[in-house]
PDB file as gemmi writes it, atoms N, CA and C in Angstrom:
CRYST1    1.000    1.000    1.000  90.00  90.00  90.00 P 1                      
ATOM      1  N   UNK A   1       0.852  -1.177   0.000  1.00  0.00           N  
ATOM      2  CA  UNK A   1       0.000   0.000   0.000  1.00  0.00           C  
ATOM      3  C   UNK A   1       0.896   1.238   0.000  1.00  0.00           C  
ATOM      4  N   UNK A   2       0.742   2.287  -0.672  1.00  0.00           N  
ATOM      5  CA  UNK A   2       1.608   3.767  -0.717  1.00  0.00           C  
ATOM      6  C   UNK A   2       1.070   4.370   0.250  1.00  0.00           C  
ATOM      7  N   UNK A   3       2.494   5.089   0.470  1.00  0.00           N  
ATOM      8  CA  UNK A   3       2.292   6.088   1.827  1.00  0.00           C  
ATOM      9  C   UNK A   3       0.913   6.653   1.639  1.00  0.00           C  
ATOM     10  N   UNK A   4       0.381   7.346   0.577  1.00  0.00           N  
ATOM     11  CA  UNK A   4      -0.598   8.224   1.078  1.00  0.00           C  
ATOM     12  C   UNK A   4      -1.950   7.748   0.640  1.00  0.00           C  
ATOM     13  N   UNK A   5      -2.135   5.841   0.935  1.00  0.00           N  
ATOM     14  CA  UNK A   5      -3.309   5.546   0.609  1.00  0.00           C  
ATOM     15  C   UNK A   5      -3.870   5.315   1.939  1.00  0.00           C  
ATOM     16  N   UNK A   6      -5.081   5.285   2.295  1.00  0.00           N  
ATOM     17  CA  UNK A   6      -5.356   4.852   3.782  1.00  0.00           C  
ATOM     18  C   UNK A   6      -6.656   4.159   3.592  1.00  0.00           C  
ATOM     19  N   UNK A   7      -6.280   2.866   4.564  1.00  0.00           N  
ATOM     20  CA  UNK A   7      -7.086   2.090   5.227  1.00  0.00           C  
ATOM     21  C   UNK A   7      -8.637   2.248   5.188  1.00  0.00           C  
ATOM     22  N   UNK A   8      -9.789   1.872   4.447  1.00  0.00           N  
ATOM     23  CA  UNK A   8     -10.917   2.373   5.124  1.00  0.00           C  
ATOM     24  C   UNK A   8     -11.244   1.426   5.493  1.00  0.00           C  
ATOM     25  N   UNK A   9     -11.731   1.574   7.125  1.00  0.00           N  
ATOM     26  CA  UNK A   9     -11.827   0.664   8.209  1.00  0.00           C  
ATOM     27  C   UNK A   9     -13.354   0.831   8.986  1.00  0.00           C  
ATOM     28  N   UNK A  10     -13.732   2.637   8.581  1.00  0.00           N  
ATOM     29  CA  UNK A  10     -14.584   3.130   9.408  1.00  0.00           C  
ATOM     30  C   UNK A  10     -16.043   3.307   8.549  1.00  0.00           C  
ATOM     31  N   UNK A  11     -17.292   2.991   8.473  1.00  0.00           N  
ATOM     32  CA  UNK A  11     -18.072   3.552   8.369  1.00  0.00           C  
ATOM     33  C   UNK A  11     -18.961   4.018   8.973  1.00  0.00           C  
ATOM     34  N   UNK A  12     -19.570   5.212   8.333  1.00  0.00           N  
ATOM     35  CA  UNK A  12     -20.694   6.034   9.729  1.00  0.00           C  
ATOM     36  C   UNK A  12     -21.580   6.721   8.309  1.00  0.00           C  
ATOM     37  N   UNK A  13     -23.141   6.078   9.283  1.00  0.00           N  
ATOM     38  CA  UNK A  13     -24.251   6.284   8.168  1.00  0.00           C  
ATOM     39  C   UNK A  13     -24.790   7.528   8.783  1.00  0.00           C  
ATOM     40  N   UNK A  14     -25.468   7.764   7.487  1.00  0.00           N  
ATOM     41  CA  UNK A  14     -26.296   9.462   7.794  1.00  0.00           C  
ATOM     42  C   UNK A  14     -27.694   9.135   7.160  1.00  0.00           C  
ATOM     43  N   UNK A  15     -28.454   9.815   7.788  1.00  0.00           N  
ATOM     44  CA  UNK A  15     -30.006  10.569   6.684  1.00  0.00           C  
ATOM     45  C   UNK A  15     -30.391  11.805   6.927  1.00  0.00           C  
ATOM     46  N   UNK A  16     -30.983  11.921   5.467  1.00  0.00           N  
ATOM     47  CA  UNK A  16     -31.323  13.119   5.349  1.00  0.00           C  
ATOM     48  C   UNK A  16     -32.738  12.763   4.106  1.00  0.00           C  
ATOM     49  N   UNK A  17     -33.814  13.267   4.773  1.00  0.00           N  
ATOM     50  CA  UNK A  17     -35.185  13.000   3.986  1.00  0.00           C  
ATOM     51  C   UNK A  17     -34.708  14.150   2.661  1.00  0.00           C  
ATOM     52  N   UNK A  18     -34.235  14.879   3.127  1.00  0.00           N  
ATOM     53  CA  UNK A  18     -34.070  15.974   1.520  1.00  0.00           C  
ATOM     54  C   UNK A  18     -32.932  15.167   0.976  1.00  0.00           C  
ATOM     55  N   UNK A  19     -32.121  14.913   1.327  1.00  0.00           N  
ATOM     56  CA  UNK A  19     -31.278  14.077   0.140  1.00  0.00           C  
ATOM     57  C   UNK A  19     -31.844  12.647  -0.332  1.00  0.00           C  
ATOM     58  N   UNK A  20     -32.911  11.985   0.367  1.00  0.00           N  
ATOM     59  CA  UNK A  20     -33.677  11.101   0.276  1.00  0.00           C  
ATOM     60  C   UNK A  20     -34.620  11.342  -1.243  1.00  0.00           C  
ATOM     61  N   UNK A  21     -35.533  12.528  -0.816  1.00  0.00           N  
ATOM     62  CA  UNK A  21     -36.262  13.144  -1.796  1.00  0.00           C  
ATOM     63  C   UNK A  21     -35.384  13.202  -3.459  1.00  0.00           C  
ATOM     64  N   UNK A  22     -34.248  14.096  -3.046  1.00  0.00           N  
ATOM     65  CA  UNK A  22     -33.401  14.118  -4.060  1.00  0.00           C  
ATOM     66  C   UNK A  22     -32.831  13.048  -4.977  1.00  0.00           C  
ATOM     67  N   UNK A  23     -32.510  12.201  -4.114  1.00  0.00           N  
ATOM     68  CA  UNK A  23     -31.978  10.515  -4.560  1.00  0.00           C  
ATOM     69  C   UNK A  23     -33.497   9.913  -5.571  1.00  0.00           C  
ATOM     70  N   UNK A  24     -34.652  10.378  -5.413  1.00  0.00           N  
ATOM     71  CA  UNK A  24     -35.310   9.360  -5.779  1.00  0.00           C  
ATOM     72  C   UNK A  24     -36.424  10.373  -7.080  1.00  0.00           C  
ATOM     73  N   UNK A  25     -35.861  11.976  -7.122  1.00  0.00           N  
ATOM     74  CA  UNK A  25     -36.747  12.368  -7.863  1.00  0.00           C  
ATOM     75  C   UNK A  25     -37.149  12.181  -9.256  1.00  0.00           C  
ATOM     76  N   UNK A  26     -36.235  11.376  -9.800  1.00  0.00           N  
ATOM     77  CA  UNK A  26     -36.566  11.084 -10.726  1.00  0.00           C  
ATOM     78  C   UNK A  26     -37.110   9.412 -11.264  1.00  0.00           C  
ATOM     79  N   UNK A  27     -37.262   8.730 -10.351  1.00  0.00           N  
ATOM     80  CA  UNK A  27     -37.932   7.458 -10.404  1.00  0.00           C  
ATOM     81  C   UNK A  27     -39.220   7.891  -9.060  1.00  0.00           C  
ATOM     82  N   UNK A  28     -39.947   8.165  -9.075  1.00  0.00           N  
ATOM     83  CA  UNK A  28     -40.681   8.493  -7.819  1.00  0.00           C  
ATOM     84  C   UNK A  28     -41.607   7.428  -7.740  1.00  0.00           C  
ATOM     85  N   UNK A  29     -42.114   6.754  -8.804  1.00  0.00           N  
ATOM     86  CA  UNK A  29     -42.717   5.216  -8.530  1.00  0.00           C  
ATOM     87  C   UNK A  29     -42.078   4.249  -8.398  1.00  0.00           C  
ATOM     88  N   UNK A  30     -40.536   4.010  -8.295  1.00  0.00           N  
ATOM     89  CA  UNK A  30     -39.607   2.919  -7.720  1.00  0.00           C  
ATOM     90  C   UNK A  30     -38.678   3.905  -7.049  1.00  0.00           C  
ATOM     91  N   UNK A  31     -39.293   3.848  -5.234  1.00  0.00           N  
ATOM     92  CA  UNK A  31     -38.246   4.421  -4.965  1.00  0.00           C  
ATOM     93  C   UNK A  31     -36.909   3.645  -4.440  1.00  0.00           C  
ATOM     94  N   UNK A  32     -35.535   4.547  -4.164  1.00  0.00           N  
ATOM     95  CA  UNK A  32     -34.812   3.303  -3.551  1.00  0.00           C  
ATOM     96  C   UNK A  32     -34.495   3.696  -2.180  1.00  0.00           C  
ATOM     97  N   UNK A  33     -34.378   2.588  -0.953  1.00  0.00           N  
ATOM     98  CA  UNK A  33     -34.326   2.540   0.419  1.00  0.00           C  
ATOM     99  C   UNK A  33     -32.692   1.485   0.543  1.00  0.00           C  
ATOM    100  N   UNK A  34     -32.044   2.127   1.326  1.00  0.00           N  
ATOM    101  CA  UNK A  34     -30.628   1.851   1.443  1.00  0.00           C  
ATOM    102  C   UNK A  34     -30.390   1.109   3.059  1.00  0.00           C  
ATOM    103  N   UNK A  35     -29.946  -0.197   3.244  1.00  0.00           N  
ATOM    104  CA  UNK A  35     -29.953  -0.416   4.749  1.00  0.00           C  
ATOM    105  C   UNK A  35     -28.564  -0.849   4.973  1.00  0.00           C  
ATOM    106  N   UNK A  36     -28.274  -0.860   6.224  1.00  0.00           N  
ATOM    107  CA  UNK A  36     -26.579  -1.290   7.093  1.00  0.00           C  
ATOM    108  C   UNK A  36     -26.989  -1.823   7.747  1.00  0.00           C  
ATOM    109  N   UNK A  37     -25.927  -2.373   8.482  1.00  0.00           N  
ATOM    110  CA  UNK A  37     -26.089  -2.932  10.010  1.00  0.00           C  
ATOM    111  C   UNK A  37     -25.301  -1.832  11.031  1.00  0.00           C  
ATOM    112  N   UNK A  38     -25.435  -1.832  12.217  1.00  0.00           N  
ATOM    113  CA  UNK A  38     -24.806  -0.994  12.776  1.00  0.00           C  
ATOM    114  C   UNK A  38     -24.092  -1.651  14.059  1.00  0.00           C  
ATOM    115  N   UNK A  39     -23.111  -0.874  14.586  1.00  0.00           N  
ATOM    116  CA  UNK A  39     -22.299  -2.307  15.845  1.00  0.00           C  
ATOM    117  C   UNK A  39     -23.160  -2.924  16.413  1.00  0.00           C  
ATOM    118  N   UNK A  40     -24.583  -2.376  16.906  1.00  0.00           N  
ATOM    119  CA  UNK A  40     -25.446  -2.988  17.503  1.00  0.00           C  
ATOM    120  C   UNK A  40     -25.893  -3.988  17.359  1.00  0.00           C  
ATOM    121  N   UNK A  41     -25.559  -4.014  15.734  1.00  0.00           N  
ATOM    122  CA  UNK A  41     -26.349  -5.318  15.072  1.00  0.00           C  
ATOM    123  C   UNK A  41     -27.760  -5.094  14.747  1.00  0.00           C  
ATOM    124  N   UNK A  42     -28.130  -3.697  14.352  1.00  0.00           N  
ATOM    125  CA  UNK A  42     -29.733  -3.389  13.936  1.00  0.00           C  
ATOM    126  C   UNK A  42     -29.475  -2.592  13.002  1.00  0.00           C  
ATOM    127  N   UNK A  43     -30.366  -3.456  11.982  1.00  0.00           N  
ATOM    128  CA  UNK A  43     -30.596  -2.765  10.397  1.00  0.00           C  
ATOM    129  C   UNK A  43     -31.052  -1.386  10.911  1.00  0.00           C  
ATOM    130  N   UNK A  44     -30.504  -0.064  10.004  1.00  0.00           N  
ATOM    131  CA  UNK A  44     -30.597   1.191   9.972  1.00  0.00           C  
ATOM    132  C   UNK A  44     -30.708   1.728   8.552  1.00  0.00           C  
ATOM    133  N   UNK A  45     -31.804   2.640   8.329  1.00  0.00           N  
ATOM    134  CA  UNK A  45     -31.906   3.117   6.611  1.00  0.00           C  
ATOM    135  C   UNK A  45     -30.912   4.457   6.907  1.00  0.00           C  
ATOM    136  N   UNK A  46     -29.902   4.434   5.744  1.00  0.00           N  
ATOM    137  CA  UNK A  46     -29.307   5.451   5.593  1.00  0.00           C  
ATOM    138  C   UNK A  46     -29.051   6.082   4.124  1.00  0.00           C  
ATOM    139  N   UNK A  47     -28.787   7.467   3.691  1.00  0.00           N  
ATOM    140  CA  UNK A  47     -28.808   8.147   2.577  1.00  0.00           C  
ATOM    141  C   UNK A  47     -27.779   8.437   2.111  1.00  0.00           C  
ATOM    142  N   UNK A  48     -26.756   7.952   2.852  1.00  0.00           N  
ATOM    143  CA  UNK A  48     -25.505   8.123   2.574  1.00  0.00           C  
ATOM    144  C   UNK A  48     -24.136   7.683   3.812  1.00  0.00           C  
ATOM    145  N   UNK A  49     -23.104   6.858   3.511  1.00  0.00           N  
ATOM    146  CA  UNK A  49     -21.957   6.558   4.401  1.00  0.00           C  
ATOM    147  C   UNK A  49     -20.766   6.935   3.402  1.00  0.00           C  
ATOM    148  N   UNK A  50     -20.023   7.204   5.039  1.00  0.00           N  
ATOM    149  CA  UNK A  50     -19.030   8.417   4.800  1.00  0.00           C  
ATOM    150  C   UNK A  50     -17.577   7.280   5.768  1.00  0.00           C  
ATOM    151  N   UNK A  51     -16.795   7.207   5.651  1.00  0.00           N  
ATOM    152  CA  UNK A  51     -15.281   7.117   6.192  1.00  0.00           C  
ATOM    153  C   UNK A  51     -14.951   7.940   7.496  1.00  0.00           C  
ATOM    154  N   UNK A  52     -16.126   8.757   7.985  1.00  0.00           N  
ATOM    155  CA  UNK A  52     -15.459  10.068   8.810  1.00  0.00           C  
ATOM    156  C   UNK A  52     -16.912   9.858   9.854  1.00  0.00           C  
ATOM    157  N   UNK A  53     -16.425  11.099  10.836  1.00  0.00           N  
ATOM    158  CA  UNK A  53     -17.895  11.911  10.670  1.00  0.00           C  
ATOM    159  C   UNK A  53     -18.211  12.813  10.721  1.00  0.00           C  
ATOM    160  N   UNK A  54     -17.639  13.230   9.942  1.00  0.00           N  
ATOM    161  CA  UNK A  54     -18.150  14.666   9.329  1.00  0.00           C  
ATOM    162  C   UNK A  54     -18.736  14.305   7.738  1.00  0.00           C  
ATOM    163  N   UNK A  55     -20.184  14.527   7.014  1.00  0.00           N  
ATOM    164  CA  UNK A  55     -20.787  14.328   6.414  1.00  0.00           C  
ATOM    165  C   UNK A  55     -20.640  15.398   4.830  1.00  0.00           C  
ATOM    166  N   UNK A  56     -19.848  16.387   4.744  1.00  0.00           N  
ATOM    167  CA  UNK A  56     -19.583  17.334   4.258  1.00  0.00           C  
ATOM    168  C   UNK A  56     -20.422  18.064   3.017  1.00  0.00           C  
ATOM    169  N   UNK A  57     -22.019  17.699   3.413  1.00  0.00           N  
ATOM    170  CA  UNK A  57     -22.834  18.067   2.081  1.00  0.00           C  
ATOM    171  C   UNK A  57     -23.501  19.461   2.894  1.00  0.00           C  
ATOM    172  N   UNK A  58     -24.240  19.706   1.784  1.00  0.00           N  
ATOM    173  CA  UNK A  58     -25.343  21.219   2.323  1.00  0.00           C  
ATOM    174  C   UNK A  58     -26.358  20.814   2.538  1.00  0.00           C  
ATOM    175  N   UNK A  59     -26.989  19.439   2.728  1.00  0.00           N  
ATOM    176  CA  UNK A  59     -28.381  18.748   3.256  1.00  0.00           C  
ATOM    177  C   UNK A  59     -28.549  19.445   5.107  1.00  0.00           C  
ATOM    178  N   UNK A  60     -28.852  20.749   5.285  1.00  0.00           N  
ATOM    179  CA  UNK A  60     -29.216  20.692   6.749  1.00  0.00           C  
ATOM    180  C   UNK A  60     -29.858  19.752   7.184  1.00  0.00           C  
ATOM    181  N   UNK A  61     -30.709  19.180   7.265  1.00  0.00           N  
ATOM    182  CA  UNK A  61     -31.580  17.839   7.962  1.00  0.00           C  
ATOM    183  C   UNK A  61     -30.672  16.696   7.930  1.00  0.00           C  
ATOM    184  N   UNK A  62     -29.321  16.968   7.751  1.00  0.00           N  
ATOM    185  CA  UNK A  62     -28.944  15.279   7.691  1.00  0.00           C  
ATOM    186  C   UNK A  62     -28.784  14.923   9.071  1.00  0.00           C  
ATOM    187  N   UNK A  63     -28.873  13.897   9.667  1.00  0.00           N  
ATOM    188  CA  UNK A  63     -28.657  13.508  10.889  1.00  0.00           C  
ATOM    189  C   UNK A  63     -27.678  12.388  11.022  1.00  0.00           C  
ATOM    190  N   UNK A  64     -26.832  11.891  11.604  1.00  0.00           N  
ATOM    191  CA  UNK A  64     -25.813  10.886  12.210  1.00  0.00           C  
ATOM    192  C   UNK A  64     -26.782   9.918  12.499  1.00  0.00           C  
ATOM    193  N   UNK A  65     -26.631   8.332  11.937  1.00  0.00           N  
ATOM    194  CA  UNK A  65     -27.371   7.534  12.528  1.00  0.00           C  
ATOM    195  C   UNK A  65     -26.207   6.595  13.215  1.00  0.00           C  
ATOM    196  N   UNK A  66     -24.768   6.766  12.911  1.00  0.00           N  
ATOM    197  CA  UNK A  66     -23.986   6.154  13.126  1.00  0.00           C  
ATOM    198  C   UNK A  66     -22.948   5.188  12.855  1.00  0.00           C  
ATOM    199  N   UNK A  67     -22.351   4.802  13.738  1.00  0.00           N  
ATOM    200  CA  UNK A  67     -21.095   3.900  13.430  1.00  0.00           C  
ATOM    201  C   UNK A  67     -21.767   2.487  12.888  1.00  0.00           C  
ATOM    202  N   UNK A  68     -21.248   1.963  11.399  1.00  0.00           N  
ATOM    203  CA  UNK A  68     -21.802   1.004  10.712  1.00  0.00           C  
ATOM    204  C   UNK A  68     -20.973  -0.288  10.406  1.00  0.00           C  
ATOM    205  N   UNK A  69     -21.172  -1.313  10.577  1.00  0.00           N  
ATOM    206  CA  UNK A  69     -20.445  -2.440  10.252  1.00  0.00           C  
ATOM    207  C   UNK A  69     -20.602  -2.797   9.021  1.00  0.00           C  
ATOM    208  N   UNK A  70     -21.195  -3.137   8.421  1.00  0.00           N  
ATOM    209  CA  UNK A  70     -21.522  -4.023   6.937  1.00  0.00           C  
ATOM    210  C   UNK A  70     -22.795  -3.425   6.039  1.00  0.00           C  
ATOM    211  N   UNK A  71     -22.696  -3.748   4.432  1.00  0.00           N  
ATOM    212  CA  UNK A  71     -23.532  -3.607   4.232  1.00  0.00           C  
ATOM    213  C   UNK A  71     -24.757  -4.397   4.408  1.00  0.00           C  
ATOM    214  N   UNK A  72     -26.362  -4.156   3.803  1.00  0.00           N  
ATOM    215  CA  UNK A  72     -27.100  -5.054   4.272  1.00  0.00           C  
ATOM    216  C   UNK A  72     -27.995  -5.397   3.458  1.00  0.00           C  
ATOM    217  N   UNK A  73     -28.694  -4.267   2.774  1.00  0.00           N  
ATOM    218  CA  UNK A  73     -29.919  -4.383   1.629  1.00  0.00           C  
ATOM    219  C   UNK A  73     -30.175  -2.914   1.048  1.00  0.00           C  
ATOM    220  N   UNK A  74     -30.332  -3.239  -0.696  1.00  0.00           N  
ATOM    221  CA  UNK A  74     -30.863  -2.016  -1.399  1.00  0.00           C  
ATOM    222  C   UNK A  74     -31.983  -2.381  -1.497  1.00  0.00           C  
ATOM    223  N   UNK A  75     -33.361  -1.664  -1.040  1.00  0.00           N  
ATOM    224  CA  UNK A  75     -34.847  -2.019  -1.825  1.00  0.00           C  
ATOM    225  C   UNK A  75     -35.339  -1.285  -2.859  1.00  0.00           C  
ATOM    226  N   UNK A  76     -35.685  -1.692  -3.867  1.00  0.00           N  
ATOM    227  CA  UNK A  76     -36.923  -0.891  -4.924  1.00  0.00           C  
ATOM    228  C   UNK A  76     -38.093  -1.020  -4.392  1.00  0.00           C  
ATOM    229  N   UNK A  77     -38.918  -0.034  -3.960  1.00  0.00           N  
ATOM    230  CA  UNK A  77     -40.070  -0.120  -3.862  1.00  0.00           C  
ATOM    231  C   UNK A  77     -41.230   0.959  -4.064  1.00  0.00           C  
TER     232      UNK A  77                                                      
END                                                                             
């Protein structure tokens, strides 16, 4: 690995219903729903995971749902 590649080890999920909205405006009769697991071990819908946590978009409503282990399920519905 080169010095200035790094490890991603960490994920941490977010939502945000406006980036939700956004993600789906153009299929609005198949929308899509994004799930993780989280250390807890409980499926969590999130709109986006990040390496950090700091989330770095302009979505005010996004909220931290947290530290994430694995992925889990994409739904169409």
């Amino acid at each position: 690995m080169a010095a200035e590649e790094k490890d991603c080890d960490e994920l941490h999920g977010w939502y945000s219903p406006t980036q939700f909205n956004k993600n789906n405006v153009h299929n609005i009769e198949l929308l899509k729903y994004l799930y993780y697991v989280n250390v807890d071990n409980k499926v969590v819908e999130v709109t986006m995971v990040t390496n950090t946590t700091i989330h770095n978009t302009y979505f005010k409503d996004m909220q931290y749902v947290g530290k994430l282990k694995r992925f889990y399920k994409q739904i169409y519905k």
